[in-house]
C-alpha positions, 0 to 999 in steps of 0.5 A, a space after each residue: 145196529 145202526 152206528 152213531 155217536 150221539 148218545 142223545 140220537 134215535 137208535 135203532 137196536 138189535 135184539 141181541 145188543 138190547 139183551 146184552 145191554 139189560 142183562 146187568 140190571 135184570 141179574 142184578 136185580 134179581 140176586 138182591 131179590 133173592 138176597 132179600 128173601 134170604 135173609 129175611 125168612 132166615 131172620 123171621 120165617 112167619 108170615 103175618 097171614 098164614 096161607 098159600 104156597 109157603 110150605 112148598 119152598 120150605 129149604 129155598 128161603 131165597 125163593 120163598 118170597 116170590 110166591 105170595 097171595 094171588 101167586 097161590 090162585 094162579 098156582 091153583 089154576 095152572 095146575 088143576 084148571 078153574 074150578 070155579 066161577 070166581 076163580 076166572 079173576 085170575 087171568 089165564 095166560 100166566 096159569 097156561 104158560 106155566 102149566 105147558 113148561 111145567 109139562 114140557 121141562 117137568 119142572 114143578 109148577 111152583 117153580 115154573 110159575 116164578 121162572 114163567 114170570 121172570 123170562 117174561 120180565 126179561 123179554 119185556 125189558 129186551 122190547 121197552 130199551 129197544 123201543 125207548 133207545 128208538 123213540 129218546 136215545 139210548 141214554 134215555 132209554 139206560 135211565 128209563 130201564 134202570 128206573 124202571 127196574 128200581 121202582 118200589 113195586 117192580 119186584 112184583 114183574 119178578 114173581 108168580 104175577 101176571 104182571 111182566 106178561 102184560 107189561 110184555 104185551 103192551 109193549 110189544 103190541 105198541 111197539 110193533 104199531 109204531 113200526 107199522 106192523 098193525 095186524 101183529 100188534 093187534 095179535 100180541 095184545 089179544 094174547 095180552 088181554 088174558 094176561 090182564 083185562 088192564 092190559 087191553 088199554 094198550 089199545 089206545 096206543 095202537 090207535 094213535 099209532 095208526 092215526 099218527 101214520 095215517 092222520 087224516 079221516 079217510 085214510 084213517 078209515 079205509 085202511 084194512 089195518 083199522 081191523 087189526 084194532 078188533 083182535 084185541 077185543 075177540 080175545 078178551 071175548 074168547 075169555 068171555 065164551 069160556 066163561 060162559 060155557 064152562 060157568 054159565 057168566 059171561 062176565 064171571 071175572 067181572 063178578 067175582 070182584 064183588 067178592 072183594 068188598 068196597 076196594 074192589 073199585 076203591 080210587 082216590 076219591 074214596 080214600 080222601 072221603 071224610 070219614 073213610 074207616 082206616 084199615 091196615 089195607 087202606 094205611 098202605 094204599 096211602 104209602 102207594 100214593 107218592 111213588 105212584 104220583 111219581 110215576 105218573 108225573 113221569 107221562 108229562 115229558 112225553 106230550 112235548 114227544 110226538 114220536 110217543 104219544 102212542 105209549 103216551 096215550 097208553 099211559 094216561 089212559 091206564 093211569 087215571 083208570 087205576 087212580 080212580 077205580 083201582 087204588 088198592 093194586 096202585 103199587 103193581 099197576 103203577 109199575 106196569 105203566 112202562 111210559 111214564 119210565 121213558 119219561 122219567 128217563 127223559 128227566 134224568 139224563 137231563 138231570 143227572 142228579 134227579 135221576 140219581 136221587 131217583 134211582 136210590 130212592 125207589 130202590 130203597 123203599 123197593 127193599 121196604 115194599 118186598 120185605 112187607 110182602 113176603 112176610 104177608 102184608 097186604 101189599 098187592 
């Protein structure tokens, strides 16, 4: 590790140093997740809508909570494939990752999806403080971990979601770029894109990184690293095949949100429509708002950064998507949008104050958050 005293510096961090140093948060974390799913199955076991997994952790009401509505299809797949069309909505990474430790460690795949989740967590927290003590200094990067960490939704990179493998993903794909190795960050966001098709527009991040090492048209365009940006698409395209081959829709994940009914492209637009029909789904969406706001404000510190515009461009990108076609997961996609935490993190070592309000407050609702979806509200 690279020796300074200037905790406002770049840093350049080992792997190891970077896992010593999030480990606290990650642990710490978790038990009171763990907590919090206790007691409460302990104080009420009933669940507002009864289905999925819930019996299989009947003993367990420390994990109990970890595994609630998309968790069971994911569940499904990882242990008896796709057994229709509609099901290729749930991503295949997570099912595949599961479904190989599973059958490496014979531990069951109830508790192996949880566990595939949380290492992927852990690992994405090891590349986003590597990547922001370079980028902001290693005070930044301690903030922006720990409010990342405590973000009302981010107890969703804890359980059986694919939402810790597409922050992973994103990350390391973006990071490896603005290290200049171009051909592996295209390889991890191809691998990303089965995590979630969101993932790929970690993309944007890898083209401004390559224009940024290289800003000028025509070194632009006759780099071979320009190629590297293709493997992202061919993997989502591979899904695609599958699709095609196996059930006859190349696009059979893109048609099975029609299942969903008018949120499936539900944004912002539509929820402020007079005369919108409020239902307990749209009720929530409306508590998403300020804390996904929050979030997004959160990119605004990173257009005077040059050094992250890279994330940057992921970032904004990925948040007007979801503000606009994607309201209903606003919770879980806002805190898959790890550039807006460098942000704030930026924020709050300026401003220690803000950022302790900050940290207490998005830990609290997170608390508010987990209780209502592991009693199976539709928080999702």
């Amino acid at each position: 590790m690279q020796a300074t005293t200037n905790t406002q510096e770049s840093l350049e961090l080992t792997p190891k140093s970077a896992l010593v140093a999030v480990l606290p948060a990650f642990v710490a974390s978790r038990l009171l997740l763990m907590l919090a799913s206790w007691v409460g199955m302990r104080v009420d076991p009933g669940l507002r809508e009864a289905f999925g997994p819930h019996a299989l952790f009947a003993g367990t009401p420390a994990f109990d909570a970890f595994c609630r509505w998309d968790c069971e299809w994911y569940l499904a797949v990882a242990r008896t494939g796709y057994a229709n069309g509609p099901q290729t909505n749930f991503f295949p990474l997570l099912p595949m990752l599961t479904h190989a430790f599973s059958f490496v460690t014979r531990i069951p795949e109830h508790w192996g999806i949880i566990l595939v989740a949380n290492l992927a967590s852990l690992a994405s927290y090891v590349v986003l403080y590597r990547m922001f003590a370079r980028l902001a200094g290693i005070e930044v990067a301690r903030w922006a971990l720990v409010l990342f960490v405590a973000y009302p939704f981010a107890f969703f990179h804890s359980t059986g979601y694919p939402e810790s493998l597409m922050v992973l993903l994103s990350a390391w794909s973006i990071d490896l770029a603005l290290r200049g190795k171009h051909w592996a960050a295209g390889l991890a966001l191809a691998v990303g894109s089965w995590s979630r098709h969101l993932t790929l527009l970690a993309g944007f991040g890898l083209v401004t990184a390559q224009w940024q090492q290289r800003p000028s048209v025509k070194k632009f365009l006759l780099s071979p690293a320009l190629l590297s940006l293709a493997l992202p698409p061919l993997g989502l395209v591979a899904y695609c095949t599958y699709q095609k081959v196996a059930w006859g829709n190349f696009l059979a994940f893109y048609e099975a949100r029609k299942l969903w009914g008018e949120l499936a492209y539900y944004g912002l637009v539509d929820h402020l429509r007079p005369g919108n029909q409020l239902n307990i789904y749209k009720v929530l969406i409306s508590t998403y708002l300020p804390f996904a706001a929050v979030a997004a404000a959160g990119l605004v510190p990173l257009l005077k950064r040059k050094v992250a515009w890279a994330p940057l461009a992921f970032g904004l990108v990925l948040t007007a998507l979801i503000w606009s076609v994607g309201l209903w997961g606003l919770g879980r996609y806002s805190a898959s949008c790890w550039p807006a935490f460098l942000g704030l993190g930026i924020v709050a070592q300026k401003y220690p104050a803000v950022g302790a309000l900050l940290l207490a407050g998005f830990g609290a609702f997170q608390g508010v958050f987990f209780l209502l979806f592991m009693h199976q509200w539709p928080v999702l």
